[in-house]
C-alpha positions, 0 to 999 in steps of 0.5 A, a space after each residue: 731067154 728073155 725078149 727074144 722070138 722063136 726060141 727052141 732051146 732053153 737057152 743058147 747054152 743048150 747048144 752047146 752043152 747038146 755038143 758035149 753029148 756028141 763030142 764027150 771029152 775023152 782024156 785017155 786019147 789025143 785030139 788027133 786020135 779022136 777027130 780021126 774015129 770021129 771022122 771014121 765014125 759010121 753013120 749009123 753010129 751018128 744017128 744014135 746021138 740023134 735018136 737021144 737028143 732033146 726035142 727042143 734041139 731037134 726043133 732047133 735044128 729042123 728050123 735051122 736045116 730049113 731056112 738056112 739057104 743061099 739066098 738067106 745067106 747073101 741077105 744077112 750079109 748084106 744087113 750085118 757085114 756093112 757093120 752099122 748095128 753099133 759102135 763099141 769097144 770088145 769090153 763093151 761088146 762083153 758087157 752088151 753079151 751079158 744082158 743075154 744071160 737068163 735068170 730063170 734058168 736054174 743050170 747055171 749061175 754064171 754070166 756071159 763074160 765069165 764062161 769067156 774067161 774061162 774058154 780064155 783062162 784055160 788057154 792061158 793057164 796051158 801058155 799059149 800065145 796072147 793072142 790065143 788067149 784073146 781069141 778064147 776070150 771074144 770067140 762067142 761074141 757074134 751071139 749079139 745078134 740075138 741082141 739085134 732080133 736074130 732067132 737062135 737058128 740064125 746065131 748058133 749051131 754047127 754051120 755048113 757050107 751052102 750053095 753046095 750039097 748039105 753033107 749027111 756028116 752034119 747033124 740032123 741032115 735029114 732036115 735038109 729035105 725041107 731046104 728048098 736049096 736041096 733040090 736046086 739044080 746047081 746047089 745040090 751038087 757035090 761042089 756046087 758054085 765052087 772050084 773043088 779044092 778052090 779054098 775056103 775062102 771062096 765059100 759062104 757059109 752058113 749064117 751065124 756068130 762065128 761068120 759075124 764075128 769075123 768079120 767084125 775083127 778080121 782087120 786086127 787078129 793073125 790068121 790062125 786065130 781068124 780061123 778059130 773064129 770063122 770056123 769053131 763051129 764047123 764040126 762037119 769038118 774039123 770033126 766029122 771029115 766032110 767037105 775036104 773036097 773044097 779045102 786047099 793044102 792051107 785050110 787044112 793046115 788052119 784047121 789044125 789050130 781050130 782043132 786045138 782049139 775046140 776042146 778049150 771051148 767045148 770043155 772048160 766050163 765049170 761051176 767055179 766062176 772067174 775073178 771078173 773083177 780081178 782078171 780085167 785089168 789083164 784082158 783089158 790090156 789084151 785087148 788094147 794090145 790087138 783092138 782099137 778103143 772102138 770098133 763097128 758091129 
C-alpha cells in the first residue's frame, strides 16, 4: 500500500479475504445454523485454519496480539475520539478512503467506494431498511486512519475486548503470550475491570476501524446500525460464542442485527463494479436523510 509503514499484508483486503477462509460461506445452511457450529467449533478444529493461513496474516496478527493493550487503547481514544483529524462530509469521507486503493495489486481492480456499494447494493436489492443500506455503505470508513499514519494492526482485524482475559476463541491467541497485559494481575482474569453481565458498553475494545467509526457517526444512526459498526468485526463473539459473560439480554438481542449483517460484508464482493456514477445521486440523498453536510473525523 502506498506511503503507508509496517505493512504485513499486501493490502487491507487481505484481511478480509483471509475471513472467507475461515467463514467460507455455506448456502445449504441458515446464518443461525452456521454461528452455532461455529460456535460449537472445537479448537482443535480452529487451529487447522491456522496452520493454513499465509504468513503475512500471521505476521499481522503477531503484531496486533502484541501491541493491542489497555494502555494503547485508552491512548488512541484519546488522539482520535476528540474528532479533530478533519472535517468532512460521508461522500468526502469515501473519496478520502479511496486514495487507499493500490494500483499495483494485481487481485482487483476495483476502488474503495465500489466494494461499499456493493456491501450496501446487496443490502438494498434484499429490501431492507434505508437505514440499513447506509450502514452497508459507510461500515468500513474507519479504515481512514491508515490515511492519519495508523499501522494496518491498529486499523483492521477481528477486535476483542481488553482489560479482561484474550479468549483462545480469537484467531491466533497464541500471540497474546506477547501482550504484557496477558500476565497483569487484574487483566488477566475472566472478567477483568468489568461487571459480568454488565454490557457492552462498559467495555473497551480493542482499537481499530469499527471502534473509530462509531464514534464519528454515533449521534446520527439507530442503534442497531451503531452495532453493526462497533461490532462487525468482533467475530470472537458473533462467531465463535465467547465473551457471552460480559453481555447483557440487550447486547444479545443487537448481535442478531450484526449477524445479519455479517454475510453482506464478508460475501457480496465481486468482479462486476457498481455504477458509482449512476448510484450517487441515490447515496447522496441516503446520506443527507441521516448526516449533516459535514461531520468531525
Amino acid at each position: 500500500m502506498k506511503g503507508h509503514r509496517d505493512t504485513p499484508l499486501g493490502d487491507l483486503d487481505q484481511w478480509e479475504d483471509d475471513l472467507l477462509r475461515r467463514y467460507p460461506q455455506d448456502e445449504s445452511k441458515s446464518e443461525a445454523h452456521f454461528v452455532a457450529t461455529n460456535a460449537a467449533k472445537q479448537k482443535e478444529e480452529f487451529r487447522l485454519y491456522e496452520a493454513g493461513a499465509r504468513a503475512s496474516v500471521k505476521e499481522f496478527y503477531r503484531l496486533n496480539h502484541r501491541y493491542q493493550t489497555f494502555d494503547f487503547v485508552q491512548q488512541k481514544r484519546e488522539e482520535y475520539l476528540q474528532l479533530n483529524k478533519r472535517r468532512m462530509s460521508i461522500w468526502e469521507g469515501m473519496e478520502f478512503l479511496n486514495t487507499l486503493v493500490d494500483d499495483s495489486d494485481p487481485d482487483t481492480d476495483l476502488s474503495q467506494i465500489q466494494h461499499l456499494m456493493q456491501t450496501s447494493e446487496a443490502i438494498r436489492k434484499e429490501g431492507h431498511p434505508r437505514w440499513f443500506v447506509l450502514t452497508g455503505l459507510i461500515h468500513d470508513l474507519g479504515k481512514i486512519l491508515c490515511l492519519f499514519g495508523e499501522p494496518q494492526w491498529a486499523v483492521v482485524g477481528d477486535t476483542f475486548p481488553v482489560g479482561c482475559a484474550y479468549s483462545d476463541r480469537i484467531v491466533f491467541s497464541e500471540f497474546f503470550r506477547e501482550n504484557p497485559d496477558f500476565d497483569h494481575t487484574e487483566y488477566s482474569t475472566e472478567s477483568g475491570i468489568y461487571d459480568r453481565g454488565g454490557g457492552l458498553d462498559q467495555v473497551f475494545m480493542s482499537w481499530g476501524h469499527d471502534e473509530y467509526l462509531y464514534h464519528v457517526v454515533k449521534e446520527f444512526l439507530p442503534e442497531e446500525a451503531l452495532c453493526m459498526i462497533r461490532y462487525h468485526s468482533f467475530y470472537a463473539a458473533h462467531r465463535e460464542g465467547a465473551y457471552d459473560y460480559l453481555m447483557n439480554d440487550h447486547d444479545r438481542e443487537m448481535f442478531g442485527w450484526v449477524r445479519t449483517f455479517n454475510p453482506y460484508d464478508l460475501y457480496s464482493k465481486s468482479d462486476v463494479p457498481p455504477d458509482v456514477d449512476g448510484l450517487r445521486p441515490y447515496y447522496e440523498d441516503l446520506i443527507s436523510e441521516f448526516f449533516p453536510a459535514e461531520l468531525d473525523w
